[in-house]
Steps between C-alpha positions, in 0.01 A plus 500: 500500500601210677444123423387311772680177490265218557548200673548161317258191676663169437317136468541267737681273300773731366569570803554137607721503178729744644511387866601170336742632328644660781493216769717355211753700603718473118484866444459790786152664582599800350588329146143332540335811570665699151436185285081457618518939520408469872631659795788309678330530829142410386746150357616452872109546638347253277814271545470516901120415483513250280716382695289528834151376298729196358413329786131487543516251171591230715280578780197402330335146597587269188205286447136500421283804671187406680178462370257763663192280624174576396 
């Protein structure tokens, strides 16, 4: 009989951990990937869009919203 192998779902915020820990760039993607037990190229796909999300931080108004009239 044969075991299925199921797929593991990650939070959010390990995978920010990770991406992080990549854009570091101290240790290579693939020594990231055995340490967290994730597959080096699912490291480099969370890296490259946290990367490309990084910037809609800063593209946000600062400042008060505003008020809805009534």
């Amino acid at each position: 009989m044969h075991e299925t192998k199921k797929r593991k779902f990650h939070t959010p915020e390990f995978k920010v951990k990770v991406a992080l820990e990549a854009l570091r760039g101290v240790r290579t993607i693939n020594e990231i990937g055995q340490e967290y037990g994730v597959h080096p190229v699912a490291v480099g796909h969370w890296k490259k869009e946290l990367q490309k999300e990084a910037k809609t931080l800063f593209e946000r108004k600062q400042g008060p919203s505003p008020m809805a009239s009534h």
